[in-house]
C-alpha positions as CSV (number, residue, x, y, z in Angstrom):
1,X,0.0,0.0,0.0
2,X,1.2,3.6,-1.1
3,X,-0.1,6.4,1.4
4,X,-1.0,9.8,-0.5
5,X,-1.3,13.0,1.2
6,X,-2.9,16.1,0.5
7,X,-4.0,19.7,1.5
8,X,-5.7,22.5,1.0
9,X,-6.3,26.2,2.4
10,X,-9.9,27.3,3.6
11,X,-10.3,30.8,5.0
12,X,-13.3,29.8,6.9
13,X,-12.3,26.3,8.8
14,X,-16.1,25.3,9.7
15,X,-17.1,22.0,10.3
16,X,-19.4,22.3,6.8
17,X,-16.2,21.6,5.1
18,X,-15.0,18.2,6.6
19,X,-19.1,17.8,6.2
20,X,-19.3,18.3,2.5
21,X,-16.2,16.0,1.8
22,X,-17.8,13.3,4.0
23,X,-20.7,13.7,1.8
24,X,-18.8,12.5,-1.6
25,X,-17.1,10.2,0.4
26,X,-20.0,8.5,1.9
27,X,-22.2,8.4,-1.5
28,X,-19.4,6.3,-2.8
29,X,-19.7,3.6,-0.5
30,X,-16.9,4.9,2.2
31,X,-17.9,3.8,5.9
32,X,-17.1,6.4,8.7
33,X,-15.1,4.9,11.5
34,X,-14.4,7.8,13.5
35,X,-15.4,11.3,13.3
36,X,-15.4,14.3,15.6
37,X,-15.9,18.1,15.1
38,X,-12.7,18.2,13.1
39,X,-11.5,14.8,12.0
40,X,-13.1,11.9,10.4
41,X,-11.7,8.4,9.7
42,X,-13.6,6.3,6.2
43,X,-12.6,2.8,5.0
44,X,-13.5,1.9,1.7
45,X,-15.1,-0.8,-0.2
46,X,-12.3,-0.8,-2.5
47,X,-12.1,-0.4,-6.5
48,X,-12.5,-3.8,-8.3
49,X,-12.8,-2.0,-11.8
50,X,-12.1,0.8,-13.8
51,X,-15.1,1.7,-14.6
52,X,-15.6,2.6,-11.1
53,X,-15.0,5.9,-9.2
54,X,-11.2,6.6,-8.8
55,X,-11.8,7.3,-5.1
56,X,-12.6,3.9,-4.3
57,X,-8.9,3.0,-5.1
58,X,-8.0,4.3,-1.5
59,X,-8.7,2.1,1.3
60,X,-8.8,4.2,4.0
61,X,-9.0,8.1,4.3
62,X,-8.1,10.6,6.9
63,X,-9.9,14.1,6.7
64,X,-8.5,16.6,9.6
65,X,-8.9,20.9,9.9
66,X,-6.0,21.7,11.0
67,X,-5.9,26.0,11.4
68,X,-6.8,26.7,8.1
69,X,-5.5,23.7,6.7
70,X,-7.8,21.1,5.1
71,X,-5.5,17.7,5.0
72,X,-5.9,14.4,3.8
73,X,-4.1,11.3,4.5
74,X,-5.3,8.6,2.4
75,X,-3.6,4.8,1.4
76,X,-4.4,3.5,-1.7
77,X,-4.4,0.2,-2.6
78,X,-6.9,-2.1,-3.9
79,X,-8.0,-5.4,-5.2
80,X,-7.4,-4.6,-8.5
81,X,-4.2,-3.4,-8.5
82,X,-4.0,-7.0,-6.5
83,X,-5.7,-9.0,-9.1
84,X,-3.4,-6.8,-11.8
85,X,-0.4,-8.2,-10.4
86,X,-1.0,-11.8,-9.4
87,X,-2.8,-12.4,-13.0
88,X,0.7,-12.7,-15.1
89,X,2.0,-14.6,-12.5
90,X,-0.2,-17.4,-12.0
91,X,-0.9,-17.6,-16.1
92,X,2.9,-17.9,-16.5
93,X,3.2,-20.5,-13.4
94,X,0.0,-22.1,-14.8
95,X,2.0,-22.5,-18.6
96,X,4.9,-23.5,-17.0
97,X,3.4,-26.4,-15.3
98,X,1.4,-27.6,-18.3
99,X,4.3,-27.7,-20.1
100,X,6.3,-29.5,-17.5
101,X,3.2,-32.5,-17.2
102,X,3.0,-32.4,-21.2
103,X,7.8,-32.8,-21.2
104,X,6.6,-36.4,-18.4
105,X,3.9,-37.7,-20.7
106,X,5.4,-37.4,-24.2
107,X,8.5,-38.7,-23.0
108,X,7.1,-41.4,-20.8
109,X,5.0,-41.9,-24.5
110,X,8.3,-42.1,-26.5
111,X,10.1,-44.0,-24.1
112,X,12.7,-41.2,-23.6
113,X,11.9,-40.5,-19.9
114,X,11.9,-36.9,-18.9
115,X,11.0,-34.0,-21.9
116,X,10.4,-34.8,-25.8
117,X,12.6,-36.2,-28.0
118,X,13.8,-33.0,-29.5
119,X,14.8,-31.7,-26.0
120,X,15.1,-34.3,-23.1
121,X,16.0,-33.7,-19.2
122,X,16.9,-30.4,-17.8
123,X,16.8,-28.8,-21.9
124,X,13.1,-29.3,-21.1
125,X,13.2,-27.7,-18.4
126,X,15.0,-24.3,-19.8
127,X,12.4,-24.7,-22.3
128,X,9.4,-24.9,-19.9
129,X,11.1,-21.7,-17.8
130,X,11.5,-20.0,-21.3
131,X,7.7,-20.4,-22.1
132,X,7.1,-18.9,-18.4
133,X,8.6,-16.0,-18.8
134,X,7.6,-15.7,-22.3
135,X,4.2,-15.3,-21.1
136,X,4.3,-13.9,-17.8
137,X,6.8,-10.9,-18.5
138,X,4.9,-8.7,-20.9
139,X,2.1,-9.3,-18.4
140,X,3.9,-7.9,-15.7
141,X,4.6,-4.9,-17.4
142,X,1.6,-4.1,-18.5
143,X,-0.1,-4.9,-15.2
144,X,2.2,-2.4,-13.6
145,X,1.4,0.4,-15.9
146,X,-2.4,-0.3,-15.4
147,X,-1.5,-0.3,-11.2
148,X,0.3,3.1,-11.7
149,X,-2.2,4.5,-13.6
150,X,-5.2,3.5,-11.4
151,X,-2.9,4.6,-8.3
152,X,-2.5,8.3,-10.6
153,X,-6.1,8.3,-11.0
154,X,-7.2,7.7,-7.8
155,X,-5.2,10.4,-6.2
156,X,-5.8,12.9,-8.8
157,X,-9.5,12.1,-7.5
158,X,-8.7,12.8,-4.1
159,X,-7.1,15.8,-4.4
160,X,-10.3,17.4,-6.7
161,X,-12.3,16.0,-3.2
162,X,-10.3,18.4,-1.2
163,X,-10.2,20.9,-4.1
164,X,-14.1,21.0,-4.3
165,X,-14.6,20.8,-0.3
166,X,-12.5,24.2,-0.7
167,X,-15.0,25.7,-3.1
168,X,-18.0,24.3,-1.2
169,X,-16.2,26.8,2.4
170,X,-15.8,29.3,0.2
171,X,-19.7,29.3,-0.9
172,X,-20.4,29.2,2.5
């Protein structure tokens, strides 16, 4: 998990502006924990697609008036950025270990004990590690540009919430 902070200046620190941030935060499915006049804890349900609100990508959020300081304090992490990661990994592990079982039965079938005929014992082996990587490594790069780009999203999300908290004090 990545922690993400953020602040902004109000000239009027009321209690209306941690209120109308808890409001966005709550209509997206955040759960208070812990809140007082000036400080409020949320967990969140945590983004499982993209096509979701950015600002479920942090798991838990800090909201505090501090002076004339409106701060946040978030981590972000979710199970997406989870599944993201673990997907090329277990496809590549899962390849690898179909082509180890396929190296024992052709050359249990040919009678040439471990691999194929074309590459027996531990040349099989390089071969199955080979296939592995072949397929898990372009899926580890892409799955860690789609995390960094979620994580990018998501704070860029939380710092319009503070950004539009800000507008709402000024209003006031």
């Amino acid at each position: 998990m990545r922690t993400f902070t953020t602040s902004a200046t109000i000239p009027k620190p009321t209690e209306d502006v941690l209120q109308a941030a808890l409001v966005i935060l709550t209509n997206n499915g955040f759960a208070i924990v812990a809140r007082d006049k000036y400080n409020a804890v949320l967990t969140g349900p945590g983004l499982n697609s993209t096509r979701q609100n950015p600002l479920l990508g942090a798991s838990k959020i800090t909201l505090a008036i501090d002076g004339d300081q409106l701060k946040l304090d978030a981590e972000i992490g979710s199970a997406l950025e989870r599944f993201l990661k673990w997907l090329p990994l277990s496809v590549g592990l899962g390849t690898g270990l179909l082509l180890l079982f396929q190296g024992l039965l052709f050359g249990y079938k040919f009678g040439v004990g471990f691999g194929v005929p074309q590459a027996q014992g531990w040349t099989w082996l390089w071969i199955c590690i080979g296939g592995v990587l072949f397929f898990a490594l372009p899926g580890l790069v892409l799955s860690e540009m789609m995390s960094s780009l979620v994580k990018g999203n998501t704070e860029v999300a939380l710092t319009n919430l503070i950004s539009n908290a800000k507008q709402i004090s000024n209003a006031v």
